[in-house]
PDB file of N, CA, C and O in Angstrom:
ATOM      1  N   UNK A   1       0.849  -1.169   0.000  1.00  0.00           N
ATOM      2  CA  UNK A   1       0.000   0.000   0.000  1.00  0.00           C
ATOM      3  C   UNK A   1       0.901   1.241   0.000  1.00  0.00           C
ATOM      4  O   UNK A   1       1.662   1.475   0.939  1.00  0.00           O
ATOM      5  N   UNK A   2       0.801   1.980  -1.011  1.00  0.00           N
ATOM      6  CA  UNK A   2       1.256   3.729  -1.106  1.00  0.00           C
ATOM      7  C   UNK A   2       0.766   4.475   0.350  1.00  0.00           C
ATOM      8  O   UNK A   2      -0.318   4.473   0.934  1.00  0.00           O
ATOM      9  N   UNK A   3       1.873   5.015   0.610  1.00  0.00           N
ATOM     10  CA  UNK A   3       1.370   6.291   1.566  1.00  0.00           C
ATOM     11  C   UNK A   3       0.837   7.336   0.545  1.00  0.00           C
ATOM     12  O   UNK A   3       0.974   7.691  -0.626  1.00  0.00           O
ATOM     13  N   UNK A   4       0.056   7.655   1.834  1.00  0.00           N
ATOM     14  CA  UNK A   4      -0.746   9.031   1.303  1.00  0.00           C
ATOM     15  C   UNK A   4      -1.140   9.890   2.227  1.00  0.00           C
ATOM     16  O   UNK A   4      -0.975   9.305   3.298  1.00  0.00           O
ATOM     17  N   UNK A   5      -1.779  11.468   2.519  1.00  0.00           N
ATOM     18  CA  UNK A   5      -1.853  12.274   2.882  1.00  0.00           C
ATOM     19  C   UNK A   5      -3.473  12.655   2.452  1.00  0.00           C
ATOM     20  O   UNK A   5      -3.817  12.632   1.271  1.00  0.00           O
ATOM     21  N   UNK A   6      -4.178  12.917   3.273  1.00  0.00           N
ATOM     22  CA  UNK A   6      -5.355  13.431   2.611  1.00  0.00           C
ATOM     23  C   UNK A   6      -5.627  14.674   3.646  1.00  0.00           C
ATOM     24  O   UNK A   6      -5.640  14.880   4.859  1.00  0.00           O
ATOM     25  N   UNK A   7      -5.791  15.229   2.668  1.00  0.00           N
ATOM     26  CA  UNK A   7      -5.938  16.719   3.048  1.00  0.00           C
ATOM     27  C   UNK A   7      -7.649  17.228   3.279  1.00  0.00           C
ATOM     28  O   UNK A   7      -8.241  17.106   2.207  1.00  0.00           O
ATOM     29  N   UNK A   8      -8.461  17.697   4.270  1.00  0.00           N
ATOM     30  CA  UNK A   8     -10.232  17.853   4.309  1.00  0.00           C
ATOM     31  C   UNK A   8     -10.161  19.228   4.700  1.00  0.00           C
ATOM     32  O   UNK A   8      -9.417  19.865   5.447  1.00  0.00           O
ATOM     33  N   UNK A   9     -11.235  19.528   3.917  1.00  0.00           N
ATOM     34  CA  UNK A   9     -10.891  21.388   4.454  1.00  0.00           C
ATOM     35  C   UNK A   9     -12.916  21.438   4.176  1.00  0.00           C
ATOM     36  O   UNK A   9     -13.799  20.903   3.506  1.00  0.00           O
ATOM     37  N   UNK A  10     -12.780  22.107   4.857  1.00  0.00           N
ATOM     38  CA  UNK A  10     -14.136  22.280   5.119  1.00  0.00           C
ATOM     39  C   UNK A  10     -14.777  23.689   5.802  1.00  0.00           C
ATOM     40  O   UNK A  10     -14.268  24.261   6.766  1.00  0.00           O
ATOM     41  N   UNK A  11     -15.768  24.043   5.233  1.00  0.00           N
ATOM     42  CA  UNK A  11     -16.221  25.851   5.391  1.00  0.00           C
ATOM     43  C   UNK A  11     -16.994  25.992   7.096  1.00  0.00           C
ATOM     44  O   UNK A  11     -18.085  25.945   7.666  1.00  0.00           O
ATOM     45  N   UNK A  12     -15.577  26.184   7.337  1.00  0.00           N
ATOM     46  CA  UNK A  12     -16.044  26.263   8.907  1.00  0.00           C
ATOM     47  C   UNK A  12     -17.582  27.468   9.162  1.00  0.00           C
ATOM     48  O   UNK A  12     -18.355  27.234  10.090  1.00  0.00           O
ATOM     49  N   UNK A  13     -17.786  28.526   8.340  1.00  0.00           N
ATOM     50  CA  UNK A  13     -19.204  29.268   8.449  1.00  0.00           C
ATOM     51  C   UNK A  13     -20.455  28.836   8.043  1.00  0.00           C
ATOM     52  O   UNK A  13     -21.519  29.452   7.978  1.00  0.00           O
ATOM     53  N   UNK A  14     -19.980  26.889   7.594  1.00  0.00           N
ATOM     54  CA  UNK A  14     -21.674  26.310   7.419  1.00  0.00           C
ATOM     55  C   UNK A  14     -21.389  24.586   8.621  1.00  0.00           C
ATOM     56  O   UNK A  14     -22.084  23.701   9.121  1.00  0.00           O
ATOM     57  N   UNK A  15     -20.159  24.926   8.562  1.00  0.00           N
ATOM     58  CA  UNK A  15     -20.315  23.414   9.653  1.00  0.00           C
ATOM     59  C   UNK A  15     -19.489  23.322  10.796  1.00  0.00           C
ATOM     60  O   UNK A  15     -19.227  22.322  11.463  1.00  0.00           O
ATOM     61  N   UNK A  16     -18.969  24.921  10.993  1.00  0.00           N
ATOM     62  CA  UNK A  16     -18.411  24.790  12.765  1.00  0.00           C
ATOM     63  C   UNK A  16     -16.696  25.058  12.297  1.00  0.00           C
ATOM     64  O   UNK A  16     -16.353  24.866  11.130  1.00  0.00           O
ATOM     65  N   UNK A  17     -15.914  25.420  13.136  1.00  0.00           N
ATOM     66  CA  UNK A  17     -14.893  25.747  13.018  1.00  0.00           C
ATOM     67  C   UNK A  17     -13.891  24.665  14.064  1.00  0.00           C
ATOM     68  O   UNK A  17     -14.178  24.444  15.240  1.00  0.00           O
ATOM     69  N   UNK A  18     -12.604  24.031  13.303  1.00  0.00           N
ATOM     70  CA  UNK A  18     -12.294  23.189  14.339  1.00  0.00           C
ATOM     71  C   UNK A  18     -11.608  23.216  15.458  1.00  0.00           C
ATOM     72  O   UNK A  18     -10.830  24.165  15.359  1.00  0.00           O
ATOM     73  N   UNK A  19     -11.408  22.436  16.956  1.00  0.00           N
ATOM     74  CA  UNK A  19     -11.255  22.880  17.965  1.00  0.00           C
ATOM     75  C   UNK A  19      -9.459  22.606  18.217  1.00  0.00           C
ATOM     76  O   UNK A  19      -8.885  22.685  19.303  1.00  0.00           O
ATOM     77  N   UNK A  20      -8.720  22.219  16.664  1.00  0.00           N
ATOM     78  CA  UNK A  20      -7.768  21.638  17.118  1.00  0.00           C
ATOM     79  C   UNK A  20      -7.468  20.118  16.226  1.00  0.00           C
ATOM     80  O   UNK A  20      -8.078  19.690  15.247  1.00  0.00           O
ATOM     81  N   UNK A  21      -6.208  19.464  17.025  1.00  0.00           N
ATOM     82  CA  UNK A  21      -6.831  18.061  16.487  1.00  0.00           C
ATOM     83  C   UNK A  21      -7.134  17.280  17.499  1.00  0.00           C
ATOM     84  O   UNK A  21      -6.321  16.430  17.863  1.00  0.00           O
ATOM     85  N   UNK A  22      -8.377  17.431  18.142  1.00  0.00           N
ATOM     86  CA  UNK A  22      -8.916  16.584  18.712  1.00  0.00           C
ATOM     87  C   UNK A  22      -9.825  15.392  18.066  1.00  0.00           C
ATOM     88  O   UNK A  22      -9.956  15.156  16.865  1.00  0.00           O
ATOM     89  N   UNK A  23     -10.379  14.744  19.088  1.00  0.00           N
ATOM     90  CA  UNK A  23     -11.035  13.403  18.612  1.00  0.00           C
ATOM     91  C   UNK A  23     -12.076  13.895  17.643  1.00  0.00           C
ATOM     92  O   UNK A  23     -12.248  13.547  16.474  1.00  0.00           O
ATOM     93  N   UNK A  24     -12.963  15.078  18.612  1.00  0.00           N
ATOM     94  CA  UNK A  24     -13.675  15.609  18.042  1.00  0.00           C
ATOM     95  C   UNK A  24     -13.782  15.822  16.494  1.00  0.00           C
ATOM     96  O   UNK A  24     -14.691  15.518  15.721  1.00  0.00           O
ATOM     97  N   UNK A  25     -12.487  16.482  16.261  1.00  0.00           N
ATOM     98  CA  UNK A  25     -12.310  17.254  14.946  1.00  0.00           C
ATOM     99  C   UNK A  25     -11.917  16.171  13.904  1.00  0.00           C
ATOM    100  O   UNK A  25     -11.844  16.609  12.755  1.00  0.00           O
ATOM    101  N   UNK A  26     -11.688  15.048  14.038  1.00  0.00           N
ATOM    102  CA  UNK A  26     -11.487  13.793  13.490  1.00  0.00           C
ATOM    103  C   UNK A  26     -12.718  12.975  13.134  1.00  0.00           C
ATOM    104  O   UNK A  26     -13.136  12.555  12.055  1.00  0.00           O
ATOM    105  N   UNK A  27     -13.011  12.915  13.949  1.00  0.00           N
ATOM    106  CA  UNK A  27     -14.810  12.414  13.720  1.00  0.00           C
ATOM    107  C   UNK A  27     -15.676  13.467  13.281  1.00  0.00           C
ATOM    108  O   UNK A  27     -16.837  13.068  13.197  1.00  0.00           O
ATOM    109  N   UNK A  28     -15.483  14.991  12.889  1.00  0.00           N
ATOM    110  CA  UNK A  28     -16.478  15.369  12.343  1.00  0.00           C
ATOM    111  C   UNK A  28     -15.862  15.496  11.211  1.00  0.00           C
ATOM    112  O   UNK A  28     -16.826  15.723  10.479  1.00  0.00           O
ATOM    113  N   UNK A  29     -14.579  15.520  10.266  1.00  0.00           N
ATOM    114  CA  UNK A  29     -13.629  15.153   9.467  1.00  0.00           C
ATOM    115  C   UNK A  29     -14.232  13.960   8.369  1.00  0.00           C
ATOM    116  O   UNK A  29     -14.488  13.981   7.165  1.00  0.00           O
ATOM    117  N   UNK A  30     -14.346  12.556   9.813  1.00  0.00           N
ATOM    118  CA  UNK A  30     -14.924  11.412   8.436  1.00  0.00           C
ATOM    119  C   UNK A  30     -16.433  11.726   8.421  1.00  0.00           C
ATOM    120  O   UNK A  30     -17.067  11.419   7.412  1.00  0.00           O
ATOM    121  N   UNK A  31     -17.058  12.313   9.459  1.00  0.00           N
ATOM    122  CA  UNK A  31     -18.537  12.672   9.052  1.00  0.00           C
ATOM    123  C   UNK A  31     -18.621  13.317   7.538  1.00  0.00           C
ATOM    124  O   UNK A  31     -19.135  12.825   6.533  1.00  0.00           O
ATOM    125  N   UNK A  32     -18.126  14.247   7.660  1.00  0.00           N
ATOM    126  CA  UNK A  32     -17.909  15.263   6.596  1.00  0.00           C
ATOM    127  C   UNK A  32     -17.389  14.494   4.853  1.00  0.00           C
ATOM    128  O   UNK A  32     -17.918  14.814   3.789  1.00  0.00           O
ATOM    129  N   UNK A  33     -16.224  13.433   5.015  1.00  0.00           N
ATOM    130  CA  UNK A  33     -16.238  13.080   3.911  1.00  0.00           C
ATOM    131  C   UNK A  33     -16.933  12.030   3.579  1.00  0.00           C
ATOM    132  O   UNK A  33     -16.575  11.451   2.553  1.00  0.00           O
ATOM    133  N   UNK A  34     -18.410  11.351   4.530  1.00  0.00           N
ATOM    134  CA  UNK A  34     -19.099  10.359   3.949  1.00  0.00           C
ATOM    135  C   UNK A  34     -20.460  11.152   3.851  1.00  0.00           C
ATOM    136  O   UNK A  34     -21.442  10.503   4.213  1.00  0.00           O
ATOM    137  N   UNK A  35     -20.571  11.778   3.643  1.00  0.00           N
ATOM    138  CA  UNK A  35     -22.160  12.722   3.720  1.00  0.00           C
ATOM    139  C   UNK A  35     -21.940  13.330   1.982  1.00  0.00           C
ATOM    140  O   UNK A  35     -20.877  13.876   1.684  1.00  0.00           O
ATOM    141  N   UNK A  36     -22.927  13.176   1.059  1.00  0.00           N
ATOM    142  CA  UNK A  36     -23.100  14.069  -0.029  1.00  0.00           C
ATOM    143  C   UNK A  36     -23.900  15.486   0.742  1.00  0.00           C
ATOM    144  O   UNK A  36     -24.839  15.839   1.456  1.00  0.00           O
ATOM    145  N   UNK A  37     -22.664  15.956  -0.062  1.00  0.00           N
ATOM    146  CA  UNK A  37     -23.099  17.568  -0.137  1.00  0.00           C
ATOM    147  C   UNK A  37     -22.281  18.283  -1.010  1.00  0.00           C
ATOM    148  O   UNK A  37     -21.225  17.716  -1.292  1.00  0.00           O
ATOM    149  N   UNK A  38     -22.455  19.230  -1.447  1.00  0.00           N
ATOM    150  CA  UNK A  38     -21.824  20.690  -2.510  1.00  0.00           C
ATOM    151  C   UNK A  38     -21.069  21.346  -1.529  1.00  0.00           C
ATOM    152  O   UNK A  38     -21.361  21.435  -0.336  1.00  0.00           O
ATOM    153  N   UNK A  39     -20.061  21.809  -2.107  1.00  0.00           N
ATOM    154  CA  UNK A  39     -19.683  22.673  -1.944  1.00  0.00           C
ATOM    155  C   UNK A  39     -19.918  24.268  -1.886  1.00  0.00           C
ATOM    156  O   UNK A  39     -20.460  24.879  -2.807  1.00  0.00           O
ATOM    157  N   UNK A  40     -19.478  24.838  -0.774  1.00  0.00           N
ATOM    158  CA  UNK A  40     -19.599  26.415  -0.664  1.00  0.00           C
ATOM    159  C   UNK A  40     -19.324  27.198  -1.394  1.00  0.00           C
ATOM    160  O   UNK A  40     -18.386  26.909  -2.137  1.00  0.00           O
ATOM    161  N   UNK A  41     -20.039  28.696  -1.584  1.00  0.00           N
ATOM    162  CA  UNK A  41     -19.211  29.291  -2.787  1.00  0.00           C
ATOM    163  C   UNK A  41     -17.753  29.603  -2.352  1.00  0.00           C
ATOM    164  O   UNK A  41     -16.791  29.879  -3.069  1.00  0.00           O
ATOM    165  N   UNK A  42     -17.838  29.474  -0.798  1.00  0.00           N
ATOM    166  CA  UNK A  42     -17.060  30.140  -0.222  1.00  0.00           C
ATOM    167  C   UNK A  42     -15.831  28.537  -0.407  1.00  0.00           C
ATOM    168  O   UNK A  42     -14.698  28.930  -0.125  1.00  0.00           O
ATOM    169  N   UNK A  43     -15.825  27.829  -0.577  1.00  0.00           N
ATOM    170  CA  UNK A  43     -14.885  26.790  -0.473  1.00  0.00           C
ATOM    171  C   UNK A  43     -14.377  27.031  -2.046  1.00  0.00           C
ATOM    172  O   UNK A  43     -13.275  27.454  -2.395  1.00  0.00           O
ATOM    173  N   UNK A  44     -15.605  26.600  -2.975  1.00  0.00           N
ATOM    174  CA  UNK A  44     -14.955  27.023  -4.198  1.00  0.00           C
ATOM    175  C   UNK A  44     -14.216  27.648  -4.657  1.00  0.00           C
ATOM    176  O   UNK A  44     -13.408  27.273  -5.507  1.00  0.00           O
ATOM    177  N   UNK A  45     -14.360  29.207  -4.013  1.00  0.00           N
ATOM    178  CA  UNK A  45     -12.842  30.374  -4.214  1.00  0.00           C
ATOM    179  C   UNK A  45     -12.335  29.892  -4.177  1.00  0.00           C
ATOM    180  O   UNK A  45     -11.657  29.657  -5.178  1.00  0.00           O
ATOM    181  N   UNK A  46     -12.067  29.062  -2.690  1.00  0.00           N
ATOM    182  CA  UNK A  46     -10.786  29.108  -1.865  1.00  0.00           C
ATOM    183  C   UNK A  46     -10.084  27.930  -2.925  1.00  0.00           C
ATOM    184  O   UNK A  46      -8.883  27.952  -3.194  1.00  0.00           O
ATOM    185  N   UNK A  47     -10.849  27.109  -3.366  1.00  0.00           N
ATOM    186  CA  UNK A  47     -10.086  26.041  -4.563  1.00  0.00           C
ATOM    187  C   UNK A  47      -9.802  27.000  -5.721  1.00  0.00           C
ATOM    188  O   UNK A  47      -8.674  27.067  -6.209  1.00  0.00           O
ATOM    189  N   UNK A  48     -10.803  27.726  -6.151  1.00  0.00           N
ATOM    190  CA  UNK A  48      -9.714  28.231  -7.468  1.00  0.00           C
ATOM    191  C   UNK A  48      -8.732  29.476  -6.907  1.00  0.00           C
ATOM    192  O   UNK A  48      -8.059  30.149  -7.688  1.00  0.00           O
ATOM    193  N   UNK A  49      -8.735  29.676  -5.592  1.00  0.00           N
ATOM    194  CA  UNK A  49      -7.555  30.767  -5.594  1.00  0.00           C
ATOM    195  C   UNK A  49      -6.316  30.126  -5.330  1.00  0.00           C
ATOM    196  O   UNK A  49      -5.312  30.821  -5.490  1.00  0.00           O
ATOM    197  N   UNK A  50      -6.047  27.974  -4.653  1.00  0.00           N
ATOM    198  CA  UNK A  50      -5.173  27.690  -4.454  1.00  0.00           C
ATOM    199  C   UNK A  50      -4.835  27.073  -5.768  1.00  0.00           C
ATOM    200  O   UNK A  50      -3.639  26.794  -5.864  1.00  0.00           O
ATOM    201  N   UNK A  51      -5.720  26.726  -7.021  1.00  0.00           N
ATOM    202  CA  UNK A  51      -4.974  26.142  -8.002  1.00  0.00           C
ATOM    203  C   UNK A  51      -4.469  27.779  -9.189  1.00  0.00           C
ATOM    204  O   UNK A  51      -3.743  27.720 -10.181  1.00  0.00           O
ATOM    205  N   UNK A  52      -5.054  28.876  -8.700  1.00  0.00           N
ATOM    206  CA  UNK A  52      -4.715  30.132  -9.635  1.00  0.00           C
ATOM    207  C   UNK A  52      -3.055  30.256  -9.086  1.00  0.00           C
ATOM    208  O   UNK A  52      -2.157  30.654  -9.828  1.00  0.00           O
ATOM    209  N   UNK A  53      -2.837  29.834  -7.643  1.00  0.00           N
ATOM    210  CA  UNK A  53      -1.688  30.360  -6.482  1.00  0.00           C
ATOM    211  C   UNK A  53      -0.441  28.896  -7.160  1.00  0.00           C
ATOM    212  O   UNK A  53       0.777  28.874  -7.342  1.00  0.00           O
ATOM    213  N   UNK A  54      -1.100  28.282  -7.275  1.00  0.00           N
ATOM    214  CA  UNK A  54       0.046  26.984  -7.752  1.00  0.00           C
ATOM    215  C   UNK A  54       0.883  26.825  -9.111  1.00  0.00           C
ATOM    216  O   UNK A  54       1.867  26.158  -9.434  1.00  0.00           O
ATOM    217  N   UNK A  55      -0.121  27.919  -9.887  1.00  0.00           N
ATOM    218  CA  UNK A  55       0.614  28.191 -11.336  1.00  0.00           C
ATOM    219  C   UNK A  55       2.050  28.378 -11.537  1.00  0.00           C
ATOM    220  O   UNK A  55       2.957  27.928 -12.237  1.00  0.00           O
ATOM    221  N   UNK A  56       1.755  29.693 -10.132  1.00  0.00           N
ATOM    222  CA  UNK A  56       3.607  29.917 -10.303  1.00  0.00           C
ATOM    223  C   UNK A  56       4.569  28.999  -9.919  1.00  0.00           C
ATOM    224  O   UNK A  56       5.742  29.350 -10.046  1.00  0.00           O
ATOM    225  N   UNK A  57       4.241  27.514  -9.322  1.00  0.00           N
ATOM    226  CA  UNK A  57       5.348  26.654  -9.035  1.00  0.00           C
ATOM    227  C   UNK A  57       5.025  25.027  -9.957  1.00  0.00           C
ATOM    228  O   UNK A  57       4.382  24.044  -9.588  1.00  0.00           O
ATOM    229  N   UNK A  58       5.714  25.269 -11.150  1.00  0.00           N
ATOM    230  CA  UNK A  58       5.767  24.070 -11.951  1.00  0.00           C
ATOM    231  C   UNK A  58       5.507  22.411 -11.442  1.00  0.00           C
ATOM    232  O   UNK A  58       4.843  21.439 -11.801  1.00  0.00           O
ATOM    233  N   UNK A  59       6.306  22.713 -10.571  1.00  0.00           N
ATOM    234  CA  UNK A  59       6.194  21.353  -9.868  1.00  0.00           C
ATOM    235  C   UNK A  59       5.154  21.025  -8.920  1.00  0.00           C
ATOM    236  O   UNK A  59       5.167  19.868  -8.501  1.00  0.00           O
ATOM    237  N   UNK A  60       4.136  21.911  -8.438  1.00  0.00           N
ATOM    238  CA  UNK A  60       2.942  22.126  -7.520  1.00  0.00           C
ATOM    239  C   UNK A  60       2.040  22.050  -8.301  1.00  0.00           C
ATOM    240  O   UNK A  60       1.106  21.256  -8.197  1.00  0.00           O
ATOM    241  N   UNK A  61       2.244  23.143  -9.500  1.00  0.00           N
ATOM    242  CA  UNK A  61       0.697  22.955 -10.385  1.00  0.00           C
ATOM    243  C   UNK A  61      -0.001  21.956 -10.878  1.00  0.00           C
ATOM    244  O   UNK A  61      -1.202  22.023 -11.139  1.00  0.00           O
ATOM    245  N   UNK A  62       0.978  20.608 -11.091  1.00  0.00           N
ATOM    246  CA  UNK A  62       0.326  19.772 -11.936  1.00  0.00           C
ATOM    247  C   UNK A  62      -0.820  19.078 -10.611  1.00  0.00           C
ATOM    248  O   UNK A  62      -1.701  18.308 -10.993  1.00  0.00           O
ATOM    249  N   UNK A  63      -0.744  19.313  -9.567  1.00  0.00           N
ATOM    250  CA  UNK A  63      -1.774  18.443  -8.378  1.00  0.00           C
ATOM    251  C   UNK A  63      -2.828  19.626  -8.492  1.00  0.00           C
ATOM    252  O   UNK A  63      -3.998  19.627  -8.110  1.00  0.00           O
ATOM    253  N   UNK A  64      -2.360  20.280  -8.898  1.00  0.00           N
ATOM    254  CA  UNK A  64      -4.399  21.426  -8.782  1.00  0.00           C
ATOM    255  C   UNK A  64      -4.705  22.045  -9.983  1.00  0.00           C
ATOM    256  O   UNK A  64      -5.058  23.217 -10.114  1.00  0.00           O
ATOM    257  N   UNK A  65      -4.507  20.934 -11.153  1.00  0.00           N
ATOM    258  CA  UNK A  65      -5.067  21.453 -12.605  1.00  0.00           C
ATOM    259  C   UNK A  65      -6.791  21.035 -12.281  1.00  0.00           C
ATOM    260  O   UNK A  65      -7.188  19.881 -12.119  1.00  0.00           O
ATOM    261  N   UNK A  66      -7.381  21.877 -12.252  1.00  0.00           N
ATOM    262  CA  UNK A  66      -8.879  21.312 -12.175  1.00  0.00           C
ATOM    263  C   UNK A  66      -8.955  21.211 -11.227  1.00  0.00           C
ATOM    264  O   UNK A  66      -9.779  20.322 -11.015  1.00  0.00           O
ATOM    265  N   UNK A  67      -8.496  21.682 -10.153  1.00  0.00           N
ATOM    266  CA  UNK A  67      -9.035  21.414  -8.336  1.00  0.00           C
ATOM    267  C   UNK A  67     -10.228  22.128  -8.205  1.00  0.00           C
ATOM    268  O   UNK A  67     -10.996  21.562  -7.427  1.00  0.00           O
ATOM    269  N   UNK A  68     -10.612  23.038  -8.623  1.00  0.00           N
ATOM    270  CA  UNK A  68     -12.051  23.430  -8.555  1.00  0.00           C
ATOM    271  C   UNK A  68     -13.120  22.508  -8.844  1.00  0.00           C
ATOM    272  O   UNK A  68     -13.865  22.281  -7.890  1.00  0.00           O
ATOM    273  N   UNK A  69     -13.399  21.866 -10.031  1.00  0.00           N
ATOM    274  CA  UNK A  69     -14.121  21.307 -10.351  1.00  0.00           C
ATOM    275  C   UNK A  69     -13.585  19.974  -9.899  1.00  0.00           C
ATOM    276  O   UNK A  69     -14.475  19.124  -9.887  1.00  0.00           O
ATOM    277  N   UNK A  70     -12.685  19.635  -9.613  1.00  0.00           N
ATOM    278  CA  UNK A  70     -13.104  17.993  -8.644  1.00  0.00           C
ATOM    279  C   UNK A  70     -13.522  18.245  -7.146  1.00  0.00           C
ATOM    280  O   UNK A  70     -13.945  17.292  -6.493  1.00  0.00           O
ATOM    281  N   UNK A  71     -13.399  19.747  -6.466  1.00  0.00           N
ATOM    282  CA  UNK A  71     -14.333  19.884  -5.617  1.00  0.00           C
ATOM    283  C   UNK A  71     -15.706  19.501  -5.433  1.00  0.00           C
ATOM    284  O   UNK A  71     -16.327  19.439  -4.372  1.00  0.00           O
ATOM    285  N   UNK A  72     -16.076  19.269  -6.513  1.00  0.00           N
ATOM    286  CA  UNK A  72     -17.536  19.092  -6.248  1.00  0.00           C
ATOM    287  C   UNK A  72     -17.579  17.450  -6.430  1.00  0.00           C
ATOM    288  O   UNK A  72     -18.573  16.782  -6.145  1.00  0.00           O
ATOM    289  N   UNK A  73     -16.447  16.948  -6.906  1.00  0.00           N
ATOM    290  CA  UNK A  73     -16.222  15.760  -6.731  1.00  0.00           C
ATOM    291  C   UNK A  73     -15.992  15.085  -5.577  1.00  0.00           C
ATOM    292  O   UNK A  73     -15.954  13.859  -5.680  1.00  0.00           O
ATOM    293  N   UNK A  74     -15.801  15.645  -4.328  1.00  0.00           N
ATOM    294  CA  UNK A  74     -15.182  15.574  -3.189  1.00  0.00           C
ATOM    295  C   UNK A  74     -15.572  13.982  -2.455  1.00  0.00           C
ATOM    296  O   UNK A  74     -14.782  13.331  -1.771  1.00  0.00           O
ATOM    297  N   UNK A  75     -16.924  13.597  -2.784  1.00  0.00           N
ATOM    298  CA  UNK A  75     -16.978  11.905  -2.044  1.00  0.00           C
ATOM    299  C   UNK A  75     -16.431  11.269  -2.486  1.00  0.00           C
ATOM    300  O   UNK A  75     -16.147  10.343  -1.725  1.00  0.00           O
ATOM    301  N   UNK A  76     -15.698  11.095  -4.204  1.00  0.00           N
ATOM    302  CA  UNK A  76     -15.184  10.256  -4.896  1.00  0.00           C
ATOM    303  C   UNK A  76     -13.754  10.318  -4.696  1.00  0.00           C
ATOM    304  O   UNK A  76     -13.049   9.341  -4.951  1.00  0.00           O
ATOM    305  N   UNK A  77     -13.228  11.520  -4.210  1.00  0.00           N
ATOM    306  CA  UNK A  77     -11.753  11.531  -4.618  1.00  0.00           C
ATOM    307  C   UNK A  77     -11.540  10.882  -2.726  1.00  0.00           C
ATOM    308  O   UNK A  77     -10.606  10.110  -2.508  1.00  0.00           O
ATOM    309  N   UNK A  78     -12.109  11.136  -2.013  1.00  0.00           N
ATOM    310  CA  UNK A  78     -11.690  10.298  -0.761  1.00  0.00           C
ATOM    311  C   UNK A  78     -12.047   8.914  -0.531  1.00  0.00           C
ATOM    312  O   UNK A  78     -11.978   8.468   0.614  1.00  0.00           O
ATOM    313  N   UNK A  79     -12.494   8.047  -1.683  1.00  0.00           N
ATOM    314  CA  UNK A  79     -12.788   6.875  -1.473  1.00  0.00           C
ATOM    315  C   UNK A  79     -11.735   6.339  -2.128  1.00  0.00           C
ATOM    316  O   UNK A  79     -12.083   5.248  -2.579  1.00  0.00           O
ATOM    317  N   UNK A  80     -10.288   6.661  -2.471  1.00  0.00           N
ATOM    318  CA  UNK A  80      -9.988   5.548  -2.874  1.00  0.00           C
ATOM    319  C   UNK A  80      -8.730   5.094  -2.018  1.00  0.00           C
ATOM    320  O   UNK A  80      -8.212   3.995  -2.217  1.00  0.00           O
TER     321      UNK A  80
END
């Protein structure tokens, strides 16, 4: 099995802001990536302002070509 890193970011002004890394914030973490839902407009920026921000580093950009729009992909890309 590959290591991996998964990264959950989530619009703390529709589902709470986190306390840390507590247990808490871990369990509302996998809540969060097994629940369908859309994305915020407010999350959306924040994806196209980190794949607009990654342009300038060649070697960064190629992980957020289209990070906006697999946002809304978000149950699929944590299942695998």
């Amino acid at each position: 099995m590959a290591n991996r890193h998964d990264v959950i970011i989530w619009d703390a002004d529709v589902h709470g802001a986190p306390d840390g890394f507590t247990t808490y914030t871990f369990e509302k973490a996998f809540t969060l990536i097994n629940q369908a839902a859309e994305p915020s407009k407010k999350l959306l920026a924040f994806a196209r302002d980190v794949e607009k921000n990654s342009q300038s580093n060649a070697g960064l950009a190629q992980f957020f070509i289209g990070f906006e729009d697999r946002c809304h992909f978000s149950k699929s890309m944590s299942a695998d």
